[in-house]
RODO-2510 file (C-alpha; in nm, 4 decimals, decimal comma):
residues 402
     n   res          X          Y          Z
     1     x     4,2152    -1,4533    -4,0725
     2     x     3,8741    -1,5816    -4,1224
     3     x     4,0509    -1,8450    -4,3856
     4     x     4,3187    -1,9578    -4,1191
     5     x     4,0592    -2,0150    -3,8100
     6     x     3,8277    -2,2216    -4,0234
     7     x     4,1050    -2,4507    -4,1120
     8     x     4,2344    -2,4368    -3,7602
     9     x     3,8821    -2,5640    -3,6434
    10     x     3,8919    -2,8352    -3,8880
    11     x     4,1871    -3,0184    -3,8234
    12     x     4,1357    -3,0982    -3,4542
    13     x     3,8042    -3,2969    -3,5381
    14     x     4,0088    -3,4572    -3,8528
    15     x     4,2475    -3,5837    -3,5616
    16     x     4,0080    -3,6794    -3,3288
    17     x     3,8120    -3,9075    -3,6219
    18     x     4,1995    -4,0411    -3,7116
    19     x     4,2819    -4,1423    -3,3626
    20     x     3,9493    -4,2846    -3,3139
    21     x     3,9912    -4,5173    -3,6227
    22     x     4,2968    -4,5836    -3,4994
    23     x     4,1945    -4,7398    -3,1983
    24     x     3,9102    -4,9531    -3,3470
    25     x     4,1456    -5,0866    -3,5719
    26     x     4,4112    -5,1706    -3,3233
    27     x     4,1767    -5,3250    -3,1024
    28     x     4,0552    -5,5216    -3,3443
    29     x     4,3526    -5,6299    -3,5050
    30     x     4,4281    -5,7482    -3,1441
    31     x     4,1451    -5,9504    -3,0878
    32     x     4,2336    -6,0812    -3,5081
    33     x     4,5503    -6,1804    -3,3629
    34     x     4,4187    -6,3698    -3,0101
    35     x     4,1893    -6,5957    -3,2638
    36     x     4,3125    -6,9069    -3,4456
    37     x     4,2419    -7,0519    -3,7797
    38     x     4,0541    -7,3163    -3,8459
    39     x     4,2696    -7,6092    -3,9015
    40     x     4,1664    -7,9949    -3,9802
    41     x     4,4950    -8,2343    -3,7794
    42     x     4,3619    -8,5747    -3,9305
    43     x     4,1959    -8,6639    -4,2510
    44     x     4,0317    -8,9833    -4,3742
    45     x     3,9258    -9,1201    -4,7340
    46     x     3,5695    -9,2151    -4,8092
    47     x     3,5646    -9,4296    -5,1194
    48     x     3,1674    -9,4076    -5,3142
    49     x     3,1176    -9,6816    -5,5269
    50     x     2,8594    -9,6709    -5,7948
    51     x     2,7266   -10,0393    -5,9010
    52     x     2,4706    -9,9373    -6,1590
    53     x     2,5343    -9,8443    -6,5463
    54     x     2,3176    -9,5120    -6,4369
    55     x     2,3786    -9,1676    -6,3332
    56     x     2,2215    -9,1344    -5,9771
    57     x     2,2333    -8,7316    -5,9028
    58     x     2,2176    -8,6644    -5,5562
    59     x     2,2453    -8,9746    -5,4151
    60     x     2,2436    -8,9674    -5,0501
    61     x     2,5632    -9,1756    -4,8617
    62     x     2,4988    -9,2775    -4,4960
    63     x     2,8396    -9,3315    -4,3599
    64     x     2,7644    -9,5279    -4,0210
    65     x     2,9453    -9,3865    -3,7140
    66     x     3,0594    -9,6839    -3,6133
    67     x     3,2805    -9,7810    -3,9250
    68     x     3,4638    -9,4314    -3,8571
    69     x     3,5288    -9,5034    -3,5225
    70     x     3,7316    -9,8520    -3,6122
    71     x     3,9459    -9,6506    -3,8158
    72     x     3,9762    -9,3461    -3,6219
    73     x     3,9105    -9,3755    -3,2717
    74     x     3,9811    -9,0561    -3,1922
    75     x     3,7197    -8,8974    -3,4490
    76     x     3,5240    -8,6055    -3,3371
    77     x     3,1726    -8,5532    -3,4551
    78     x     3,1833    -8,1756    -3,2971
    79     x     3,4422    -8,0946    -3,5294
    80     x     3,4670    -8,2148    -3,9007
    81     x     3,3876    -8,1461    -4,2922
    82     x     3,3215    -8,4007    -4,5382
    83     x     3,4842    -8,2187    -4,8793
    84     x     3,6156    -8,2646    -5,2078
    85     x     3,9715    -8,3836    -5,2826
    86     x     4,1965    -8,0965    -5,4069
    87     x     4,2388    -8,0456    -5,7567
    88     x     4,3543    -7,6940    -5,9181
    89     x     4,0819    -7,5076    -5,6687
    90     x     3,9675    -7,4840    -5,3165
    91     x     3,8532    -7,8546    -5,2048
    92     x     3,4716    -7,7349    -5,1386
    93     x     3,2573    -7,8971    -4,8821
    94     x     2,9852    -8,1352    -4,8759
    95     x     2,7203    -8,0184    -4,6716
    96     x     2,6679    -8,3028    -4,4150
    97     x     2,4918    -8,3301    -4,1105
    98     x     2,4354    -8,6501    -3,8838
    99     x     2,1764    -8,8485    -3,8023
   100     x     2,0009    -9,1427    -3,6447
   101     x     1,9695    -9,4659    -3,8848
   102     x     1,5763    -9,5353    -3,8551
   103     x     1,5574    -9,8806    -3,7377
   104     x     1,8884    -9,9055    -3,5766
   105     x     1,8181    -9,7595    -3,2468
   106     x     2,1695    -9,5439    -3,1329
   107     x     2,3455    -9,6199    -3,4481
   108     x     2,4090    -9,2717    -3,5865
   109     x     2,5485    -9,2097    -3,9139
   110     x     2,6877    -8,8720    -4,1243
   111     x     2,5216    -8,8236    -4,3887
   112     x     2,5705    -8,6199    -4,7318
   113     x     2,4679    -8,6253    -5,0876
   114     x     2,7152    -8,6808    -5,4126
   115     x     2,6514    -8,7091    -5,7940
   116     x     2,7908    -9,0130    -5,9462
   117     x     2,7948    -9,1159    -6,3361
   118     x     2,7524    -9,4887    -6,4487
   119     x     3,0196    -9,7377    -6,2904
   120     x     3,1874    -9,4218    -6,1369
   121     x     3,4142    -9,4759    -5,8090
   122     x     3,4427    -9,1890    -5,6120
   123     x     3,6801    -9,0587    -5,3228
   124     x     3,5471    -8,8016    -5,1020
   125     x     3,7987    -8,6492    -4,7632
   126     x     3,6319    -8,6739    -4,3880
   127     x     3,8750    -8,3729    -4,2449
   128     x     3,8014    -8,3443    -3,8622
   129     x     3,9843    -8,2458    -3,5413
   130     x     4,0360    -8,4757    -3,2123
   131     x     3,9062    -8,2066    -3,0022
   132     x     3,7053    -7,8885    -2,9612
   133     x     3,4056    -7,7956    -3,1690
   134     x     3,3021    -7,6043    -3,4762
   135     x     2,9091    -7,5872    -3,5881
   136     x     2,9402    -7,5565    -3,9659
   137     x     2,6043    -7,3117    -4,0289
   138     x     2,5291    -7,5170    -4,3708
   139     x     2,1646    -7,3432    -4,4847
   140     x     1,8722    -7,5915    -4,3484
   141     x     1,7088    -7,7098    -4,6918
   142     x     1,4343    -7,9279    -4,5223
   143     x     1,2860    -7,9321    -4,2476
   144     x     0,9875    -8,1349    -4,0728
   145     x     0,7376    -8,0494    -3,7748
   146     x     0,5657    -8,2600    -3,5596
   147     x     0,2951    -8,0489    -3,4902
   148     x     0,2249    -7,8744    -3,7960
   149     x    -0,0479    -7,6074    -3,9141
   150     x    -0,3450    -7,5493    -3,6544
   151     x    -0,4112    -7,9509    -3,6558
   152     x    -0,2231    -8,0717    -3,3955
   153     x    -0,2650    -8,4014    -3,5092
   154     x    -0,0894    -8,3586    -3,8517
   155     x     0,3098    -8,4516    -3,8820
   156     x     0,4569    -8,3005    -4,1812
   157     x     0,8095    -8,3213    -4,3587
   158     x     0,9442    -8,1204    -4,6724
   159     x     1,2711    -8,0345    -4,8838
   160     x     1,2570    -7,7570    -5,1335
   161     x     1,0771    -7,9515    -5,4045
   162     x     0,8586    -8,1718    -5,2108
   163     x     0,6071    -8,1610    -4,8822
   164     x     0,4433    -8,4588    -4,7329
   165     x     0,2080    -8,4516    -4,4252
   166     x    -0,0035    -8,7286    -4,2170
   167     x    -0,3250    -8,7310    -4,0326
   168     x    -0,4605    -8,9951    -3,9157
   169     x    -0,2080    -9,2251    -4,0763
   170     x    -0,2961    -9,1566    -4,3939
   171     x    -0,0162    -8,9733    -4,5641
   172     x    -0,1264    -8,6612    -4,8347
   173     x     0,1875    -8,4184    -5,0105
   174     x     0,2130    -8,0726    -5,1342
   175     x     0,3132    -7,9568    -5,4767
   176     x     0,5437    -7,6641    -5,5462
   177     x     0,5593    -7,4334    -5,7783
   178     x     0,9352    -7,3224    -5,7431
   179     x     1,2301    -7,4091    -5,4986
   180     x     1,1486    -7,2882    -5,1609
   181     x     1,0998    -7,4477    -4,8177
   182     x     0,6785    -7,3899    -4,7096
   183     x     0,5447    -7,5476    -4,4219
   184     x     0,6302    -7,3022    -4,1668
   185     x     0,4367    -7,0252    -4,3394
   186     x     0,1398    -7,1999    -4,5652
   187     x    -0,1567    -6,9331    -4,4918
   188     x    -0,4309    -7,0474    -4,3267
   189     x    -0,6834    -7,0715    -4,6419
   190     x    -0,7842    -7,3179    -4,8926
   191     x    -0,4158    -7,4771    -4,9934
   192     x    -0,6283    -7,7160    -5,2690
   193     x    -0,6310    -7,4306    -5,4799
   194     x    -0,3174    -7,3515    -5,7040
   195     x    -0,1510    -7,0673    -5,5068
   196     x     0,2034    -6,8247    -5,5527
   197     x     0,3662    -7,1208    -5,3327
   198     x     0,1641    -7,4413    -5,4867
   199     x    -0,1041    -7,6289    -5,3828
   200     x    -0,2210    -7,9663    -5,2489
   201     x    -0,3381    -8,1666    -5,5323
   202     x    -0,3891    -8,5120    -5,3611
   203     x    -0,7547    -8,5610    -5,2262
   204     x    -0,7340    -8,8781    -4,9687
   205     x    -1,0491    -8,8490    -4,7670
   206     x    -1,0627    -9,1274    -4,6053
   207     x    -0,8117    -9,3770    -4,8070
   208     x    -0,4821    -9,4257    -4,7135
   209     x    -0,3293    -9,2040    -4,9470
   210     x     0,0790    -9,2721    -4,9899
   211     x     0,1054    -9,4717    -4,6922
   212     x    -0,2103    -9,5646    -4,4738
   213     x    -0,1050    -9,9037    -4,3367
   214     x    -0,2466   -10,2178    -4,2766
   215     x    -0,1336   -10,5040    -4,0591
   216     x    -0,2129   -10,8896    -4,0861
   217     x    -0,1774   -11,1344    -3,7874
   218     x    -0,2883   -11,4411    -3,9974
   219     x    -0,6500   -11,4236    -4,0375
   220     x    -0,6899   -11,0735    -3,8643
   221     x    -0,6265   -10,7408    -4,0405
   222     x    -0,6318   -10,4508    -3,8678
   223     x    -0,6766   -10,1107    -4,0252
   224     x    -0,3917    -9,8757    -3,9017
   225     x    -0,5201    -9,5459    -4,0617
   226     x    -0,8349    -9,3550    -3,9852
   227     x    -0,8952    -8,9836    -3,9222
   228     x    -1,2466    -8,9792    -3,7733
   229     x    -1,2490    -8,8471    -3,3868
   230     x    -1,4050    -9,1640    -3,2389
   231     x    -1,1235    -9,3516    -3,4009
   232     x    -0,9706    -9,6757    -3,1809
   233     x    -0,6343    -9,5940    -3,3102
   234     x    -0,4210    -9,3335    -3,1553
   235     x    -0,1237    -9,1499    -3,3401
   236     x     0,2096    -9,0047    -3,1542
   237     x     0,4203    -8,7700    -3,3957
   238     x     0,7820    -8,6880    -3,3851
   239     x     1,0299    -8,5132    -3,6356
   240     x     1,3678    -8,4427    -3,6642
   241     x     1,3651    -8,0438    -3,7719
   242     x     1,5590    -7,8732    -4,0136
   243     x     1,8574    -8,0473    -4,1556
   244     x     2,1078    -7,9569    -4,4498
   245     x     2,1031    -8,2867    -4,6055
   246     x     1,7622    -8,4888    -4,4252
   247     x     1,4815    -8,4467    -4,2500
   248     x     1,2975    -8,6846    -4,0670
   249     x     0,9260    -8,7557    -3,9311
   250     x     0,8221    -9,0670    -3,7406
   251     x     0,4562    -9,2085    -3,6912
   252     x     0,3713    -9,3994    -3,4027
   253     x     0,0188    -9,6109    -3,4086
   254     x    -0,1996    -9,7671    -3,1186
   255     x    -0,4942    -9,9302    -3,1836
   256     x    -0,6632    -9,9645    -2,8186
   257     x    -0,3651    -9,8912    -2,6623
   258     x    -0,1756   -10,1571    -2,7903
   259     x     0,1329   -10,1013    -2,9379
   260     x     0,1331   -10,1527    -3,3338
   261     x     0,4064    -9,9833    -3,5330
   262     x     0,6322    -9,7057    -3,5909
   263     x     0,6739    -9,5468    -3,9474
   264     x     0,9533    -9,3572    -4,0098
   265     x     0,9738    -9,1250    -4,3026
   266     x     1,3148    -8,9813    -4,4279
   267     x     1,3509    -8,7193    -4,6873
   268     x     1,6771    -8,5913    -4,8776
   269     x     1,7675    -8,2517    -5,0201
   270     x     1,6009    -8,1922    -5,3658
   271     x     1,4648    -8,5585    -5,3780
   272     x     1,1210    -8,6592    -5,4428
   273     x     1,1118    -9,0157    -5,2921
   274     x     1,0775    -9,0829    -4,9282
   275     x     1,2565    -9,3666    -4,7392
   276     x     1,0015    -9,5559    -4,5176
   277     x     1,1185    -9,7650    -4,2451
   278     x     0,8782    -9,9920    -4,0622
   279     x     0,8992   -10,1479    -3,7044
   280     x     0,6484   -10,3494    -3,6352
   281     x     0,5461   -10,4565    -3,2564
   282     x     0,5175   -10,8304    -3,1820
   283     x     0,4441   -10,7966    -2,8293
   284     x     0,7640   -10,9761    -2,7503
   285     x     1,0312   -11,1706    -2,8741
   286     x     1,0362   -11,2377    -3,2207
   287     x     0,8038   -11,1548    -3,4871
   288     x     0,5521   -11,4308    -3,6151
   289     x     0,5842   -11,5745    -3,9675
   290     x     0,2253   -11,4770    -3,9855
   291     x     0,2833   -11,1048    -3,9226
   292     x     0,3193   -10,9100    -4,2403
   293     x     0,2410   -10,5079    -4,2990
   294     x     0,0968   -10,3572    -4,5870
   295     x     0,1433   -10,0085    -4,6961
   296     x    -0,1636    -9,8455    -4,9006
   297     x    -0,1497    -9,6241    -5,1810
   298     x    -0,5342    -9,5203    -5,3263
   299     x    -0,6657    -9,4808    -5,6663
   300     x    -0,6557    -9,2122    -5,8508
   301     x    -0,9960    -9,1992    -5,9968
   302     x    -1,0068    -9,2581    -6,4142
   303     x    -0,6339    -9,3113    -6,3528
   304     x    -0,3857    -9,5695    -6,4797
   305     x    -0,1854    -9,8499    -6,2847
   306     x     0,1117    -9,9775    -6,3747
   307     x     0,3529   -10,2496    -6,1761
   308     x     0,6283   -10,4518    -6,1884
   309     x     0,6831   -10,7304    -5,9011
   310     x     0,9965   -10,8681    -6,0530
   311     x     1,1750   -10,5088    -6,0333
   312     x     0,9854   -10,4048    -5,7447
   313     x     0,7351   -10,1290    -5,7807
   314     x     0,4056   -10,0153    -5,8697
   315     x     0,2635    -9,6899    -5,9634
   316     x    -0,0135    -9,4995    -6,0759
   317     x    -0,1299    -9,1856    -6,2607
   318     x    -0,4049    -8,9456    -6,3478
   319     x    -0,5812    -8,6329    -6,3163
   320     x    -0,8489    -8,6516    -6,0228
   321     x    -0,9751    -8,3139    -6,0458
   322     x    -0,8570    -8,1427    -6,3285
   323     x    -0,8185    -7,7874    -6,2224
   324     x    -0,5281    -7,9473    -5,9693
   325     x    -0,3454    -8,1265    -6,2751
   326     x    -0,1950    -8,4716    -6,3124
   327     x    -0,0685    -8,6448    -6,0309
   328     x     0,1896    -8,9718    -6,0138
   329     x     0,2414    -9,1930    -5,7053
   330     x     0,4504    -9,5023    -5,6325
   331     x     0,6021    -9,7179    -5,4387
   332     x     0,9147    -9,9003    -5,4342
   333     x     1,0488   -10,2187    -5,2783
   334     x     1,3222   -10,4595    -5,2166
   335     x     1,1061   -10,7736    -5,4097
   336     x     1,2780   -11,0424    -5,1596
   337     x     1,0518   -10,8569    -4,8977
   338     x     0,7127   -10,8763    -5,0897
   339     x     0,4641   -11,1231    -5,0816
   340     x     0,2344   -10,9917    -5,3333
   341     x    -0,0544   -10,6946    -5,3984
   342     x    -0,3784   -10,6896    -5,3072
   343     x    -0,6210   -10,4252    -5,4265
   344     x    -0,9675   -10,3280    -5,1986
   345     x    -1,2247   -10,0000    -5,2928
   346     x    -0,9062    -9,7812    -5,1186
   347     x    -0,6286    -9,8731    -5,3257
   348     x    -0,3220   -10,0897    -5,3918
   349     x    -0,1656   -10,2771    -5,0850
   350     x     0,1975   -10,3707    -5,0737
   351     x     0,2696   -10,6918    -4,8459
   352     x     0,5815   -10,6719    -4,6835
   353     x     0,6810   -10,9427    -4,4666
   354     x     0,9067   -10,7789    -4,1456
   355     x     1,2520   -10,9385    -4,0671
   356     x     1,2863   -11,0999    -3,7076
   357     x     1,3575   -10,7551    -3,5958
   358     x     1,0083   -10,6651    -3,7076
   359     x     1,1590   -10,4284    -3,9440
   360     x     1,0124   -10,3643    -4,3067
   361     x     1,1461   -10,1093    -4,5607
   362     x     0,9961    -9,9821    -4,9347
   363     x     1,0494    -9,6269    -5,0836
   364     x     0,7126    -9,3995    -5,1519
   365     x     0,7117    -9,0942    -5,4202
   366     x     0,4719    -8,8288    -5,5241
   367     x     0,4735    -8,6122    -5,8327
   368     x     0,2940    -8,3509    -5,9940
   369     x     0,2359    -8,2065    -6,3598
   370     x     0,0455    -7,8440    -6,2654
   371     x    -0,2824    -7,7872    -6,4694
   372     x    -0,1519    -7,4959    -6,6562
   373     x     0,1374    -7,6666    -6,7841
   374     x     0,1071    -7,8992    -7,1016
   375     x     0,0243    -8,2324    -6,9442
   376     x     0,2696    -8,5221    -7,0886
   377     x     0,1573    -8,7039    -7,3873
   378     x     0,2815    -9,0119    -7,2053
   379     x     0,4001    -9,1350    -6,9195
   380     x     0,6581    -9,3406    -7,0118
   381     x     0,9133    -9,0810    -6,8268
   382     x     0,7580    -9,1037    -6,5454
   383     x     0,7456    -9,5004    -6,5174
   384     x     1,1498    -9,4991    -6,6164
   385     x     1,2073    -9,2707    -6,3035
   386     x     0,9970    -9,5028    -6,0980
   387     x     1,2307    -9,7601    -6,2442
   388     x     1,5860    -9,6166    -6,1716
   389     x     1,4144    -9,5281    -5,7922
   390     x     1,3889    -9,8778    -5,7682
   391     x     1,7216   -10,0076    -5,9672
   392     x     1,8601    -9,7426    -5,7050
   393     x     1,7231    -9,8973    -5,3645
   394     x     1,7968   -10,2423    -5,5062
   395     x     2,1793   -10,1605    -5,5509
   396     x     2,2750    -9,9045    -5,3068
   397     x     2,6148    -9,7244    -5,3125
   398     x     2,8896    -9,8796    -5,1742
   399     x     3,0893    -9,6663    -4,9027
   400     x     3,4072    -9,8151    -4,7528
   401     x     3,6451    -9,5912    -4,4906
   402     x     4,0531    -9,6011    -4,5591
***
């Protein structure tokens, strides 16, 4: 009897647990069958178009709004995936996000990366849907803050490999010691000692560091970098925020007020380089042939410098301060747009001469060889990356819709 009541007391709460099941799982089955897959109704082909006899890993495409809309009038930026053709698997995406094109004010673009081998021509799908929206959630792998740390006056930018801040105008980066995304949570301690994270190995002072800039209106030059509190120049920061593919961080200056030029710095996903674009003010109308801007990049102390106009870059290397390592800078250019270097006690001065728009572009790039590493016997490595960086910006990809 005792054997027959305990399994008559069981059962009942077996039930209960079975019909309570029951009803989760027809309720949510329900609500399964009220929701709709997501489906892509038009598709478009993005032909990539390598010119170079180079691989170029990574290589970020900008695919300008504008050219989709001719083709598709109807596409949707709410809802879309740029992805891989099919082959004998799932046609994976691209991680893409969109953004505005510095120095094209409104003009947005989409923008992804791709890896492309010498001469290759690639064909990429832009799947999207007329109507409604769909976020796609891609992880954020940079990110950029416009007032960063407990300086208010410091913009920074980073991607997983890289960080880059400036103060001042004068633009200083961050080392890292593995893949990670750090600005949002460097301590608040000496970062020019080696840490878990990295370090800051780049000691600027008062030189213009990757970037300080300097603008010449014929005879005058005016100084557009300086960190001291009674400075004449005034600084305005913005930045894009996370971003799967880019991040972006702009520098406005002022010197007594007056209006003298924006800097925009745009950084890809796992990338070391930054793309600079420069708008300078001319008051009004259109800018002076006598108006150039010159982007500064300081000596390393006891280190080497090495350019080359006709390919368009220079770059220099050395250890500073040899508990921090060795450290490699550069900069890269478009040599139609240069007219010449000039070195001063700060550093190396690129002279760019602004297009009618007052626009002036060049690349900028920091590395870093951590103290206790071996240091390379040579830097001959180094000065052929600088090198495909600027066979790179010289020939860009070509992107066509169809």
């Amino acid at each position: 009897m005792k054997t027959q009541t305990k399994q008559f007391l069981i059962v009942p709460a077996v039930i209960t647990v079975f019909l309570f099941l029951h009803g989760i799982c027809d309720n949510a089955c329900a609500q399964q069958d009220t929701e709709k897959p997501i489906a892509f109704a038009k598709k478009l082909d993005i032909a990539i178009s390598n010119p170079l006899d180079m691989n170029r890993p990574a290589e970020p495409v900008i695919l300008a709004l504008d050219d989709v809309l001719k083709k598709a009038p109807d596409f949707n930026r709410a809802f879309y995936r740029v992805k891989h053709p099919a082959g004998l698997f799932e046609p994976l995406d691209i991680p893409s996000q969109t953004a505005v094109l510095p120095g094209n004010p409104g003009r947005e673009g989409i923008v992804f990366l791709v890896d492309l081998g010498p001469r290759e021509r690639k064909t990429v799908e832009l799947w999207y849907n007329p109507s409604g929206s769909d976020t796609t959630g891609y992880p954020a792998r940079t990110q950029s803050f416009a007032r960063w740390y407990w300086i208010e006056n410091n913009v920074a930018w980073e991607n997983e490999v890289i960080a880059y801040r400036s103060y001042g105008g004068i633009v200083d980066f961050f080392a890292k010691t593995y893949p990670h995304l750090r600005l949002h949570d460097i301590p608040q301690a000496s970062y020019h000692h080696e840490q878990f994270w990295g370090l800051d190995p780049y000691l600027v002072g008062a030189k213009p560091g990757l970037g300080g800039l300097v603008m010449i209106n014929g005879a005058v030059s005016d100084t557009l970098y300086d960190a001291r509190e009674n400075s004449p120049l005034t600084f305005v920061h913005n930045a894009t925020g996370k971003g799967t593919v880019c991040t972006m961080a702009t520098v406005a200056v002022r010197h007594n007020n007056v209006k003298k030029c924006e800097a925009y710095y745009v950084l890809y996903a796992g990338r070391h380089e930054n793309d600079v674009t420069l708008v300078v003010s001319s008051g009004s109308g259109e800018l002076p042939d006598n108006v150039f801007i010159a982007p500064g990049m300081e000596k390393i102390d006891g280190g080497r410098f090495i350019k080359d106009e006709k390919s368009g870059y220079f770059l220099t290397y050395g250890m500073p301060v040899g508990e921090y390592g060795t450290i490699g800078t550069a900069f890269i250019w478009n040599p139609a747009d240069a007219r010449g270097i000039a070195e001063t006690g700060d550093g190396y001065f690129l002279k760019l001469k602004p297009d009618s728009r007052g626009i002036a572009r060049y690349r900028s790039v920091a590395v870093w060889y951590r103290n206790s590493a071996s240091q390379p016997s040579s830097f001959a490595a180094l000065e052929e990356y600088v090198r495909g960086l600027a066979r790179s910006y010289n020939n860009p990809v070509v992107v066509s819709v169809r």
